[in-house]
N, C-alpha and C positions, 0 to 999 in steps of 0.2 A: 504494500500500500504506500510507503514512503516515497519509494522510488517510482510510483506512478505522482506524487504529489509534487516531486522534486523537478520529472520530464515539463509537469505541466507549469513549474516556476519558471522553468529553464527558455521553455518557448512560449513565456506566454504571447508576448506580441506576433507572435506568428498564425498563434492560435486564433490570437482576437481578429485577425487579419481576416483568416477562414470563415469566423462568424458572420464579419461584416461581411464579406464577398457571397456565402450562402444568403444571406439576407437581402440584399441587394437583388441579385439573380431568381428569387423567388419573388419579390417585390414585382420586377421584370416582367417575369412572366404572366402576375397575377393582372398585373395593370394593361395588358398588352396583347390582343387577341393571336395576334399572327405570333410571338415568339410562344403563345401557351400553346397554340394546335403546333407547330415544331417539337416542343417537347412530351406532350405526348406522343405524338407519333414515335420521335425517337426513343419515348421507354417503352410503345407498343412492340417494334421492333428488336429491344432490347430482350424483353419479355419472351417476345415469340420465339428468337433463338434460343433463348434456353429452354422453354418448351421442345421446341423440336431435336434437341441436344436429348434430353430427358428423354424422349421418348425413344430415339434411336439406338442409346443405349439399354433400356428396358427391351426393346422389343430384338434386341442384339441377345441379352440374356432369355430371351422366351424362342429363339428359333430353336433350339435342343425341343421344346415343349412342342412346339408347333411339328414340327420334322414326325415326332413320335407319332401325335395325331395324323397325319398324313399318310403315315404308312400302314398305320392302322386301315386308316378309310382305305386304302389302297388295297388290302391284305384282304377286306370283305365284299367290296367289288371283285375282285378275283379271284373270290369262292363263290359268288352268286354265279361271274361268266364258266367257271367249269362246271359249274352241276346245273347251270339251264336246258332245260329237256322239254318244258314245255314251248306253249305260244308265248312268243315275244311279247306279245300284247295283254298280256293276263298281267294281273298285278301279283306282286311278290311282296311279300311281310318279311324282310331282311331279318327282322327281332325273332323270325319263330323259324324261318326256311329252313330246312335240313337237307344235304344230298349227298353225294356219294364222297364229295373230297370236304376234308376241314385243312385249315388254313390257321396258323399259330406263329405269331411275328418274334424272332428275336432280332436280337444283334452278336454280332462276330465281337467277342472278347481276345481274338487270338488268332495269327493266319498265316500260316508259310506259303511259300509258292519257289523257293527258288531249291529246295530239293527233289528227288527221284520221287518219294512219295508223302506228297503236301496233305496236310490237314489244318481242319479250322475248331476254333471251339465257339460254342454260343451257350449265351446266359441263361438258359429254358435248360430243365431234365424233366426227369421223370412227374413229380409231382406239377407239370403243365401238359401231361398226357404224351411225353415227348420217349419215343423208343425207336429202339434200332430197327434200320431199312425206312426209316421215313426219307421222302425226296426233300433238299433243300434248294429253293431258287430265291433269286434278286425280282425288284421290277426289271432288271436288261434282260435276265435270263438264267440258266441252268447251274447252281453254283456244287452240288454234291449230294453226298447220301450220308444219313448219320448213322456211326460205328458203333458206339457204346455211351452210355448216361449213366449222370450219379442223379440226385435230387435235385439239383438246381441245375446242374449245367451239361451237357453235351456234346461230343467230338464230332466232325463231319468228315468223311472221305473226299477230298476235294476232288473237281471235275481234273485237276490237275495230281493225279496219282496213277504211276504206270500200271496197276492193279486194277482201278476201276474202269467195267465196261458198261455203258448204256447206248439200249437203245434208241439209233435216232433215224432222220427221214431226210428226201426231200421234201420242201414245203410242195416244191409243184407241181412233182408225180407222185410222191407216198410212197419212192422207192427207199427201202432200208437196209441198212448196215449197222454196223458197230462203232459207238465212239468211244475213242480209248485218249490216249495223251503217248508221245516217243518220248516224254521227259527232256525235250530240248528248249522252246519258247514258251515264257507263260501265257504270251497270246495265242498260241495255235494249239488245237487237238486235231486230231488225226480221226477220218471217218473211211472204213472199209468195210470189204464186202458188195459193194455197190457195183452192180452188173455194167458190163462193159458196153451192154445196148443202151445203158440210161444217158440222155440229152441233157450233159452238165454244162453250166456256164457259170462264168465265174462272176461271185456277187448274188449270186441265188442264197434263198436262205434257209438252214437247217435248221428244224428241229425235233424236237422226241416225237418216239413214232406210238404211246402210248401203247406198246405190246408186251409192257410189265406190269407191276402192276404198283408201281413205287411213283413213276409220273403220269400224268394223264397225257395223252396227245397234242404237241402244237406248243408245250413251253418253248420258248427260242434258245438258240443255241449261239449262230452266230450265222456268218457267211462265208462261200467256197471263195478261199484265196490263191487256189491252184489246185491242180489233180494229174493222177500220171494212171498210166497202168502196172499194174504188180507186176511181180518177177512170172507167174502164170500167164499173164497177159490176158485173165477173161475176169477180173475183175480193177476198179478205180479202186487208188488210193487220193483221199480227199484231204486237203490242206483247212482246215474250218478257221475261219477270225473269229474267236472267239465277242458275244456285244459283252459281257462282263469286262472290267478290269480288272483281273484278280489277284490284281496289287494291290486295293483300292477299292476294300469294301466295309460296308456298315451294319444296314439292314436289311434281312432276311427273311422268308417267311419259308416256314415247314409246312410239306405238303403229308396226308395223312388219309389213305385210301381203304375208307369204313370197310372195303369188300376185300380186302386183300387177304386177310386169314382164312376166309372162302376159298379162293382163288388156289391161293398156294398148299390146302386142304386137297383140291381137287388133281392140283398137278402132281402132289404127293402119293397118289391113289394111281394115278395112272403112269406112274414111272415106277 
């Protein structure tokens, strides 16, 4: 306290200086039409930048919040588009729909991609209905299958593991093959088996040929970045551009096919 008493001995003519010159200046403006609309406006515009400041930063802190809801809405429009079977035109009750795929949003906690065989981990286990051989993709496309779960969290076999094969298609003729990875670029997997009569061009676009029972039909994969023929010569070997980055991922959604323990029930029986 002194030493504020001492600053204010020290200046006071400086002080009283600032008094008069505020007093003065508000005199000014009170008396004076044109210097008051000046000074408002000037602390309107004062005002509004820190508003708009304020806000950009709040709303800087709420994209994480935003992003989540997004992917959400995103994760249940594309359970409605895989399990529509009826007329387009019928109305749908999103809150009660039921069908053949469920759809379960995480995010990548974890993710190689630059060895022979890459895995991912996501924040979902078991107690989110999450078990092994569920499909995992991106909104771009195909990102893996999941290996093994504990309670909260999940490993996934990445599209990018020289062990995993899925299958996939062309979009244009429904011809399929195998997609696998050579373990060389994270952006390319490798599509074979593809008959040597099939009309490939490059830029056409692959995806799952839904003949498992882990993806549905039509998730995307990527596009043919080249092809040759095997050492047989009666089948293409396909260069795919992967649309994932998968250096560079976040959110995820688990695909989970109600009829698969049927399915693999029935193929069990008959092998």
């Amino acid at each position: 306290m002194q030493q504020i008493v001492n600053f204010i001995l020290r200046n006071k003519s400086f002080l009283f200086f600032l008094l008069l010159l505020c007093v003065s200046v508000g005199l000014t403006i009170q008396s004076h039409s044109y210097h008051k609309s000046k000074f408002i406006n000037s602390a309107n515009s004062i005002t509004g930048g820190v508003y708009n400041t304020s806000n950009s930063v709040s709303s800087y802190f709420g994209l994480k919040q935003e992003n989540d809801k997004l992917h959400e809405e995103n994760t249940r429009l594309r359970s409605l588009l895989f399990n529509q079977n009826i007329d387009a035109k019928t109305f749908i009750d999103s809150t009660s729909f039921k069908g053949r795929y469920t759809f379960t949003t995480a995010k990548i906690i974890k993710n190689s991609y630059s060895l022979q065989n890459n895995y991912l981990t996501i924040n979902k286990g078991s107690r989110d209905s999450i078990k092994q051989d569920l499909g995992v993709i991106s909104s771009k496309g195909i990102i893996g299958i999941i290996d093994n779960t504990n309670s909260k969290y999940a490993t996934v076999i990445s599209i990018l593991n020289t062990t995993n094969k899925i299958s996939g298609q062309l979009k244009k003729t429904n011809q399929f093959g195998t997609l696998s990875w050579n373990g060389k670029s994270s952006r390319l997997i490798q599509l074979t088996d593809i008959q040597k009569s099939a009309k490939l061009v490059k830029g056409d676009t692959i995806v799952t040929s839904g003949r498992s029972a882990i993806f549905p039909k039509g998730i995307l994969v990527g596009t043919i970045e080249d092809f040759k023929l095997d050492v047989t010569k009666n089948f293409f070997e396909v260069n795919v551009l992967l649309f994932n980055d998968m250096t560079n991922l976040e959110h995820v959604s688990v695909i989970e096919n109600k009829d698969k323990p049927l399915i693999d029930d029935l193929q069990k029986t008959n092998e």
